[in-house]
N, C-alpha and C positions, 0 to 999 in steps of 0.2 A: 169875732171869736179868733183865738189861736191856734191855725195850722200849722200842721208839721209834716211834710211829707220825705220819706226816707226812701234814697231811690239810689240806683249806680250807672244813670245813665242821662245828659245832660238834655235828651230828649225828654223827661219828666217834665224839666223845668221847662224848658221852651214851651211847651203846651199848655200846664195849668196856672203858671204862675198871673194869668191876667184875667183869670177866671173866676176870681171871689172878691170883687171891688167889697172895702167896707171891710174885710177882716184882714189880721194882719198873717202871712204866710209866708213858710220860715222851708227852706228845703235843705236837705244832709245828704251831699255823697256819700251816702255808708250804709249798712243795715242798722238800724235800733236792735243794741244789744244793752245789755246791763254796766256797761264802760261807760259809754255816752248819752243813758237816757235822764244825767242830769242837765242836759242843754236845755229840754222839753218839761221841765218839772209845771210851768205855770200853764202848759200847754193842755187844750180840752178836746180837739181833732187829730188825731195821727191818720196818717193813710202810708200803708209798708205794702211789702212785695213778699214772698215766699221766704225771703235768706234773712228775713226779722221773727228771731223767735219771741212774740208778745205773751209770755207766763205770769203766773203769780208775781214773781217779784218786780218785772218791770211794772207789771197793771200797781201795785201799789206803792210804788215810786212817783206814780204820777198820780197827784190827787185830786188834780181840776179834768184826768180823763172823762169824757162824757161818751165818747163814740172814735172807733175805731174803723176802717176801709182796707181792706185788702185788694190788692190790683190784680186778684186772680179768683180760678173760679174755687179752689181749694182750700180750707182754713184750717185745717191742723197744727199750723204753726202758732195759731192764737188762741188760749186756753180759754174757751169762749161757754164755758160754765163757771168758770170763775170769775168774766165781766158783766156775765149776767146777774150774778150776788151783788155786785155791787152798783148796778143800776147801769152796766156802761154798754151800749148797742153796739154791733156787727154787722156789717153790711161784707159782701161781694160781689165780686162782676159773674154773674151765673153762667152766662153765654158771649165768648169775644173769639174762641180759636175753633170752633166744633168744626170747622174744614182745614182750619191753618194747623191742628194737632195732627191730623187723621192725616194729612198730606204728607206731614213729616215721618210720621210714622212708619208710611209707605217708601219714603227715600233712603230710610234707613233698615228697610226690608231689599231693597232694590239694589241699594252699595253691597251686604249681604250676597246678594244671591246673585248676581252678574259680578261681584269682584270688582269693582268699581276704582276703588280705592290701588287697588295690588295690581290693577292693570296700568293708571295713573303713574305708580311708583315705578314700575317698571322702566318708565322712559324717563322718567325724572333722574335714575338710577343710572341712565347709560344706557339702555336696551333701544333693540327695535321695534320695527313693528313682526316679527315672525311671531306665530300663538304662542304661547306660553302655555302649558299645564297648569300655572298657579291662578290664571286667570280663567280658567274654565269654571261655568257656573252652573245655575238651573234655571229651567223655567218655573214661572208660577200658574202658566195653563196647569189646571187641570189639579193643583193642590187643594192639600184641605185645609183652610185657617180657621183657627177656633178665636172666636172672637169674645170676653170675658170681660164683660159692661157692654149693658146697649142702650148707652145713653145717646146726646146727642153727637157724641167722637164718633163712638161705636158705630154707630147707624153710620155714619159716614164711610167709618172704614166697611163695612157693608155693602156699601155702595162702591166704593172703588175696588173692593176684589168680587165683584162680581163682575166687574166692566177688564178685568182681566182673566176672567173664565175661571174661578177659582172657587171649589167646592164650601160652602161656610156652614159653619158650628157656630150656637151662640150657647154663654151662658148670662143669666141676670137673675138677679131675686127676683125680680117683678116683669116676667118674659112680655113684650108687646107683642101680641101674638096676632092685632092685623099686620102689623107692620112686615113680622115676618111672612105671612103670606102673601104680601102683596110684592116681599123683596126675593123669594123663592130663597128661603132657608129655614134652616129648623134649631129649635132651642134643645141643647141635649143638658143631662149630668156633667156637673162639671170633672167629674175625673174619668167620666165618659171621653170627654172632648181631649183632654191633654192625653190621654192614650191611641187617641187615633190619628190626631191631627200633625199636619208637616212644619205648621207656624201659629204659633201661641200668643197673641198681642191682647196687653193688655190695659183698660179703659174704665178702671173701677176706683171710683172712689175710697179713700185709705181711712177706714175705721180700725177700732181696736179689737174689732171681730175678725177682719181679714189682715192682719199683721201675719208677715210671711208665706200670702195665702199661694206661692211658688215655694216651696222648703223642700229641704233633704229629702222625707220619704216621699213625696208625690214626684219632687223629678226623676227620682228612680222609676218609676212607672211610664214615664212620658215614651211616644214612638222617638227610635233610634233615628240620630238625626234630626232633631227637632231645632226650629229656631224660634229663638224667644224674644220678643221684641215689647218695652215697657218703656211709655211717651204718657206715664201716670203719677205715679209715686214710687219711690227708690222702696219704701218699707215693707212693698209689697212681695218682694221678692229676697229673699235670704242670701247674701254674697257668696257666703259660702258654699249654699245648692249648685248654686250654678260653677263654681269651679269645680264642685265634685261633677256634674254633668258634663261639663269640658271635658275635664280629665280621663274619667270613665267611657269617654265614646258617645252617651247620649246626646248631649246637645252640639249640634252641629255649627249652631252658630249665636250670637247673642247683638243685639241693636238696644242701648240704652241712652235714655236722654235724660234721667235721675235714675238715682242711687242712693242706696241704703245708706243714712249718718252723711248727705250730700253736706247739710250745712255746717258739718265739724269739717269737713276737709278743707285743708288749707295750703295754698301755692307754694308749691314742692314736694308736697307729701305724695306719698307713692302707692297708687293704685293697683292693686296686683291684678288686678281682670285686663287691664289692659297692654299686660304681658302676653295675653292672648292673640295670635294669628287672629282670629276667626270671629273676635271680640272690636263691637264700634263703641265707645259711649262719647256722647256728647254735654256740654255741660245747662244742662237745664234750659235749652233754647229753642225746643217746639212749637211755642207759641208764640217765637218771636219773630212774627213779617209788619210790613208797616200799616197793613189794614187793620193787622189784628191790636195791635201798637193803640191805633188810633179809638177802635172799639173799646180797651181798658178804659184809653184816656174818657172819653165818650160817657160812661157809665161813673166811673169814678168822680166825674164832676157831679154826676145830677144826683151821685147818692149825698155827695158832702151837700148840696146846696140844700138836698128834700128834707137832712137831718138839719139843719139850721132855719130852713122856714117851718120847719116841722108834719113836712109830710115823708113819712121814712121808707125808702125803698129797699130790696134786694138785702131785708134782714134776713140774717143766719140764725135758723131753728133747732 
């Protein structure tokens, strides 16, 4: 069969390329967009990453597609009611970061709330070592994080603010409610939580139901001072909420590792959030250490091999 795998990092290739004796397999430095998805026309395996949007018009561009592979555990970016009309399978990696997300997530609460960053600049800048005011931060003894998904991130982040003495909030449709007693937290209302809580992280899956589910009027409600921290989906959170909660005083600080319209943004274009002091984003790299690396690779082999012997694994429903 003909693979295609579309990837921006030459570790892709070193790893799978020796890994499907018998079919022929074709790799692209680039995302599969609608410019380049005639290289792949005879091609019946793709396997992309997040920054390939796979819609309607690429799926029917390619008319020997049989099965698609995403190297994460999220598939929004592949119209996956549309491939299923046309007979074409879905696979993802369900679980490869649930501690390398949740870690990061925490460092980019940690540069945040100790100044990490503005203490670094400081001596980069010329300075000493005397304290600075800009560098003055907080502790998270003794905070309240509200925690909004408790899947397996969430549970994790769970676990590590608890092991920093930190009060926890959860919300989920589907509350694990031994989990939380076993973990000493409780599941509230969600607009319970963002009103009382000091740090808002968030861990939920991006459907069409919770589009914007941070907007204009709920962050008006949020506690003064609040910091919001999203290692999920950009679409979850409305760009513009949040520089009105900048602006207005309410949100004290902001840790982003996606962003809203992440895959239109293009090198040089100008992000206005992070005209903000108080403002981290990073660009889409949470999940990326080299265990967590090797767990994609790991997964992404056995689902191409189960869909070519035909035992199909880690389909998307």
């Amino acid at each position: 069969m003909k693979i295609a795998f579309f990837y921006k990092s030459e570790e892709v290739r070193e790893l799978l390329e020796d890994s499907f004796p018998g079919n022929e397999v074709s790799f692209f430095n680039e995302k599969l967009s609608e410019s380049n998805v005639d290289k792949i026309k005879e091609f019946e395996i793709i396997s992309v990453f997040i920054d390939s949007e796979v819609n309607k018009n690429i799926i029917d561009n390619l008319p020997n597609l049989k099965y698609i592979t995403t190297r994460s555990t999220g598939y929004d970016h592949i119209d996956c009611k549309y491939a299923e009309s046309k007979g074409i399978k879905v696979s993802n990696v369900p679980v490869y970061g649930s501690s390398t997300v949740a870690e990061f997530a925490f460092a980019l609460l940690l540069n945040l709330s100790r100044k990490i960053s503005e203490a670094g600049k400081q001596l980069k800048e010329g300075g000493d070592f005397e304290t600075s005011e800009k560098c003055e931060g907080f502790d998270l003894d003794g905070k309240t994080i509200g925690v909004i998904g408790t899947g397996k991130i969430g549970k994790n982040i769970i676990r590590i603010a608890k092991a920093f003495n930190m009060k926890v909030l959860a919300y989920d449709l589907y509350p694990d409610v031994n989990f939380a007693r076993e973990n000493g937290f409780e599941y509230k209302d969600f607009e319970e939580i963002l009103s009382v809580s000091d740090v808002v992280t968030l861990h939920a899956p991006y459907t069409k139901e919770n589009h914007h589910l941070i907007n204009k009027e709920n962050i008006l409600k949020m506690k003064k001072g609040v910091y919001i921290i999203n290692t999920a989906r950009g679409e979850l959170v409305d760009n513009d909420a949040l520089l009105l909660g900048i602006n207005e005083g309410i949100v004290g600080g902001v840790g982003l590792d996606v962003l809203e319209g992440e895959r239109n943004i293009k090198k040089g274009d100008k992000i206005s959030l992070l005209d903000k002091p108080n403002v981290i984003i990073t660009p889409h790299v949470a999940f990326y250490s080299k265990e967590a690396m090797m767990r994609i690779m790991q997964t992404t082999v056995e689902n191409i091999k189960g869909f070519i012997s035909g035992n199909l694994q880690n389909l998307v429903r």
